[in-house]
N, CA, C and O atoms as a printed pandas DataFrame, in Angstrom:
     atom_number atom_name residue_name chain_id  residue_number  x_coord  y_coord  z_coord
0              1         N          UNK        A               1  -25.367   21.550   11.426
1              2        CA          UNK        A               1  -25.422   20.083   11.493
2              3         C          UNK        A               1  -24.796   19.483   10.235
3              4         O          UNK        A               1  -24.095   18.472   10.285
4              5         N          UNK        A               2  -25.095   20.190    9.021
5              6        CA          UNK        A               2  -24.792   19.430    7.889
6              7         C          UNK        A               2  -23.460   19.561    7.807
7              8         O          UNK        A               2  -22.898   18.538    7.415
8              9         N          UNK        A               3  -22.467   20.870    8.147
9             10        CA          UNK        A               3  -21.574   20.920    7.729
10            11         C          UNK        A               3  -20.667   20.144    9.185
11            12         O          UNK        A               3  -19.485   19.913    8.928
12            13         N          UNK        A               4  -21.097   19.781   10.513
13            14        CA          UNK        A               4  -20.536   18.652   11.107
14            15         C          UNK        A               4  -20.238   17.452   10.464
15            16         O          UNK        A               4  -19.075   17.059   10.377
16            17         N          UNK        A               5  -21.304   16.756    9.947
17            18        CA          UNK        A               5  -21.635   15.680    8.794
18            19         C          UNK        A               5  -20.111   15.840    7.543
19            20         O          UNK        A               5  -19.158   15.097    7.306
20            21         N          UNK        A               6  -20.480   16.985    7.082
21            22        CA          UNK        A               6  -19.561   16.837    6.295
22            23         C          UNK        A               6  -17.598   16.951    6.805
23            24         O          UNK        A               6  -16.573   16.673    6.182
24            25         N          UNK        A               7  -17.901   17.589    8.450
25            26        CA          UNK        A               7  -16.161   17.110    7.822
26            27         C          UNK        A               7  -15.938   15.688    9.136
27            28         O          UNK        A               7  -14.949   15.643    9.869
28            29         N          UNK        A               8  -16.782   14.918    9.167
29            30        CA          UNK        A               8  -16.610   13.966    9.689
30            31         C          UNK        A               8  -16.682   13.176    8.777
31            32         O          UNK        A               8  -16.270   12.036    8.990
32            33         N          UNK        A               9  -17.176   13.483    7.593
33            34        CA          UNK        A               9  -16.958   12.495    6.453
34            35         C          UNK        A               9  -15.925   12.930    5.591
35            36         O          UNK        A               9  -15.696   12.109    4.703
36            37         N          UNK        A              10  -15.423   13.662    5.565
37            38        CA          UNK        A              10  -13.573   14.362    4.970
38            39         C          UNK        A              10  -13.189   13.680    5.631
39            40         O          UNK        A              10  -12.844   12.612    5.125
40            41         N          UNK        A              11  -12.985   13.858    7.293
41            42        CA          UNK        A              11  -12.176   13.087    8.003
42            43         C          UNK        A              11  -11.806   11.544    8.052
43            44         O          UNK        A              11  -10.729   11.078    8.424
44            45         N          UNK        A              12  -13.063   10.757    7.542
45            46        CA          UNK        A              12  -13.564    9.522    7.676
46            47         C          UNK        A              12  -12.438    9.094    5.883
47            48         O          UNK        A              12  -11.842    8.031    5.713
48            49         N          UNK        A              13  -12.466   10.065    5.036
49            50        CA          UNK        A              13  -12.850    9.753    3.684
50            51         C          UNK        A              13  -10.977    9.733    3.522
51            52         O          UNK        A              13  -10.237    8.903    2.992
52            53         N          UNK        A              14  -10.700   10.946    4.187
53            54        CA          UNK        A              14   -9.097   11.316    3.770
54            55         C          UNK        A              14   -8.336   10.385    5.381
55            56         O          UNK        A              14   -7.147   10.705    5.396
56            57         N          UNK        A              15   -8.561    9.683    6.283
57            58        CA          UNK        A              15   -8.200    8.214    6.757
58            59         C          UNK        A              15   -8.230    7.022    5.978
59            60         O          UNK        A              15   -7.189    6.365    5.949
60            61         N          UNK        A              16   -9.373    6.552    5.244
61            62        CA          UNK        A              16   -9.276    5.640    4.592
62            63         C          UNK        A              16   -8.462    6.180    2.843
63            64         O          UNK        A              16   -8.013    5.411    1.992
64            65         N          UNK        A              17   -8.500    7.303    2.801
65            66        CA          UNK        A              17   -7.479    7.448    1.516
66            67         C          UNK        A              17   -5.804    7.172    2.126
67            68         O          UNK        A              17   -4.967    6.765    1.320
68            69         N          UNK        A              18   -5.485    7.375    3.294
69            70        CA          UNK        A              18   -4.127    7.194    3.530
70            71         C          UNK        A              18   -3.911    6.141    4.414
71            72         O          UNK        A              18   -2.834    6.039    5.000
72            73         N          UNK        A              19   -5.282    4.942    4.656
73            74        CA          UNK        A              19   -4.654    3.825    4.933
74            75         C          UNK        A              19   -4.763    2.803    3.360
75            76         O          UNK        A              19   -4.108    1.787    3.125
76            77         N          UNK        A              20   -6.004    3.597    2.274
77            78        CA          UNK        A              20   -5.222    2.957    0.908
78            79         C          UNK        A              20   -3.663    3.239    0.259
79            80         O          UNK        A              20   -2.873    2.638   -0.469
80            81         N          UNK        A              21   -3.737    4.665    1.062
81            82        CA          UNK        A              21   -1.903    4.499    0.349
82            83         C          UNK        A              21   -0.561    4.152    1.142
83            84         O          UNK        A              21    0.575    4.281    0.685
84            85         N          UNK        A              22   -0.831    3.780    2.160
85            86        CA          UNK        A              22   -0.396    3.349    2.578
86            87         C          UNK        A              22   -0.019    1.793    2.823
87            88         O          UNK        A              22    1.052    1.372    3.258
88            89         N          UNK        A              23   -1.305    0.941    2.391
89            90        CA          UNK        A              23   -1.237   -0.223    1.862
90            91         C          UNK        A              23   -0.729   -0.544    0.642
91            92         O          UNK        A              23   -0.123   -1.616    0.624
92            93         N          UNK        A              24   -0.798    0.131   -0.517
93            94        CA          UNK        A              24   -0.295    0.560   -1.495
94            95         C          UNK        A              24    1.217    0.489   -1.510
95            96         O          UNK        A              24    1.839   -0.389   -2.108
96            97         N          UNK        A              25    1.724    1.393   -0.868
97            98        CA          UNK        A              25    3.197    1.185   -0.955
98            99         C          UNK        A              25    3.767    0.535   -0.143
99           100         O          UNK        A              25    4.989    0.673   -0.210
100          101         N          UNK        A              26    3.226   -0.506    1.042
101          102        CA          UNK        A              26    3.651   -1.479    1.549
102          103         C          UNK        A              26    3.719   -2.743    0.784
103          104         O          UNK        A              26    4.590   -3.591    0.979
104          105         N          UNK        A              27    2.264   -2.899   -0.568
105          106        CA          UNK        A              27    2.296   -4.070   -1.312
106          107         C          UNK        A              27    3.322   -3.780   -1.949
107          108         O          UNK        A              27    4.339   -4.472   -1.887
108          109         N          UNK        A              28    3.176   -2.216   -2.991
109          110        CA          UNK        A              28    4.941   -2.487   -3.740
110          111         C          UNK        A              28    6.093   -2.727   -3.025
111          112         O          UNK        A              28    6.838   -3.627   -3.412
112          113         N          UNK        A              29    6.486   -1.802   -1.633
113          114        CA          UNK        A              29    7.350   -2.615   -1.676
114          115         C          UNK        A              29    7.453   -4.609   -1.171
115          116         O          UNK        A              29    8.359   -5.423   -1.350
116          117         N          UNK        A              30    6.126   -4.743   -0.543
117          118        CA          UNK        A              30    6.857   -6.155   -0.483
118          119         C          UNK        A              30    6.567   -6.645   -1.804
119          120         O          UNK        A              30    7.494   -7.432   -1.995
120          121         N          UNK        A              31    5.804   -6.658   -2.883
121          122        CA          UNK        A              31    5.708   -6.985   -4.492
122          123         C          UNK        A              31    7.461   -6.900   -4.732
123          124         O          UNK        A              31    8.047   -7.851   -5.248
124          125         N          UNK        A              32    7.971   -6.032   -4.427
125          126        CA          UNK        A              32    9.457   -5.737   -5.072
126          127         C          UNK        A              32   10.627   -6.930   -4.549
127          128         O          UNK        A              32   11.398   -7.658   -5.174
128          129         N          UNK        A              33   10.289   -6.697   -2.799
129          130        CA          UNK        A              33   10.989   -7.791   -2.185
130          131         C          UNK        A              33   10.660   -9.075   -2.680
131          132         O          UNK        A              33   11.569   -9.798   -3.089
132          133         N          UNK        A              34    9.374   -9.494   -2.700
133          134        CA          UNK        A              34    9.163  -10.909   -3.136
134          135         C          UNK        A              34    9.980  -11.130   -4.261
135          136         O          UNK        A              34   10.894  -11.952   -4.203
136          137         N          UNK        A              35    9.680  -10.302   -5.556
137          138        CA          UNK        A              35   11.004  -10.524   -6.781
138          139         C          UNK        A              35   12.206  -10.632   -6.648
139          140         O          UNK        A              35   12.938  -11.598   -6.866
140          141         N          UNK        A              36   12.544   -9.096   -6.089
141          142        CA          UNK        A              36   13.945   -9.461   -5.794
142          143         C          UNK        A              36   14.382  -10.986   -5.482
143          144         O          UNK        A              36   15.110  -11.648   -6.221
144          145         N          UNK        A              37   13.810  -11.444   -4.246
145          146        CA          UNK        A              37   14.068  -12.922   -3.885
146          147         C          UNK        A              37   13.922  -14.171   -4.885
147          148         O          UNK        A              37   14.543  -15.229   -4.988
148          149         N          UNK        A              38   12.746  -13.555   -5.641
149          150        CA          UNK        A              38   12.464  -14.443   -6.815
150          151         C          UNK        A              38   13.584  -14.595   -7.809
151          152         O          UNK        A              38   13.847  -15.701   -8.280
152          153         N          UNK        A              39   14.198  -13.592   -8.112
153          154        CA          UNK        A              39   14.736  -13.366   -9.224
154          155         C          UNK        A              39   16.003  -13.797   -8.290
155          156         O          UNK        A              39   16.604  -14.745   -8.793
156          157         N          UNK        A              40   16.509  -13.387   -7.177
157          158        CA          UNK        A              40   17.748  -14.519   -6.759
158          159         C          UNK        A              40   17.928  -15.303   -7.094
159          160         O          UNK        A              40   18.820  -15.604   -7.887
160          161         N          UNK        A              41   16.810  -16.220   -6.409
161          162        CA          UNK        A              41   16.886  -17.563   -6.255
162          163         C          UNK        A              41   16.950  -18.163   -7.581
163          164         O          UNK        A              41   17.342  -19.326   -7.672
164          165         N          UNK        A              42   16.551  -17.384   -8.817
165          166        CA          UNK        A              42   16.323  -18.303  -10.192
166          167         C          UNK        A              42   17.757  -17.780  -10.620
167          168         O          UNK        A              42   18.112  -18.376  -11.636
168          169         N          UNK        A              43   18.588  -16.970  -10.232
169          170        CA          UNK        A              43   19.733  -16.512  -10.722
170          171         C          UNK        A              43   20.868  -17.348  -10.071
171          172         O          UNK        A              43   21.994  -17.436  -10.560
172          173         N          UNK        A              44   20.427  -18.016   -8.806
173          174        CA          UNK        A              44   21.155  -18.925   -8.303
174          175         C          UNK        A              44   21.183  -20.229   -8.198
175          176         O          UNK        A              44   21.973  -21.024   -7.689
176          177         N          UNK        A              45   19.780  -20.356   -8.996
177          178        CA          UNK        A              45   19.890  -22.004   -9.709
178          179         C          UNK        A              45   20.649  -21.848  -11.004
179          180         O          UNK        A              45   21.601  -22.601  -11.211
180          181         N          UNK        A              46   20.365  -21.084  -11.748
181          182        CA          UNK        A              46   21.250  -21.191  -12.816
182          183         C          UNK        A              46   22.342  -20.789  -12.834
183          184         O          UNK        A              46   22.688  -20.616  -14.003
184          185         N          UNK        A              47   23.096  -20.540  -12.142
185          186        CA          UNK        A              47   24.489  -19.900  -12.144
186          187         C          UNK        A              47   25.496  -21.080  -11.293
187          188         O          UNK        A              47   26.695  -20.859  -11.123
């Protein structure tokens, strides 16, 4: 019983570890896109 328990909680534990990394490198990259755009747009007011 216990060791059911336990890999339903591996299972449970290493899903939510790869929907944190997976959120993770969706924020960097849109963190990156947002700049990029940022940094356009201020490169194309001043220019």
């Amino acid at each position: 019983m216990n060791l059911t328990l336990t890999v339903i909680a591996l299972k449970s534990v290493s899903a939510g570890a790869s929907k944190a990394v997976l959120a993770a490198v969706f924020g960097t990259i849109w963190g990156h896109i947002y700049w990029i755009k940022r940094c356009n747009y201020l490169v194309c007011q001043t220019a």
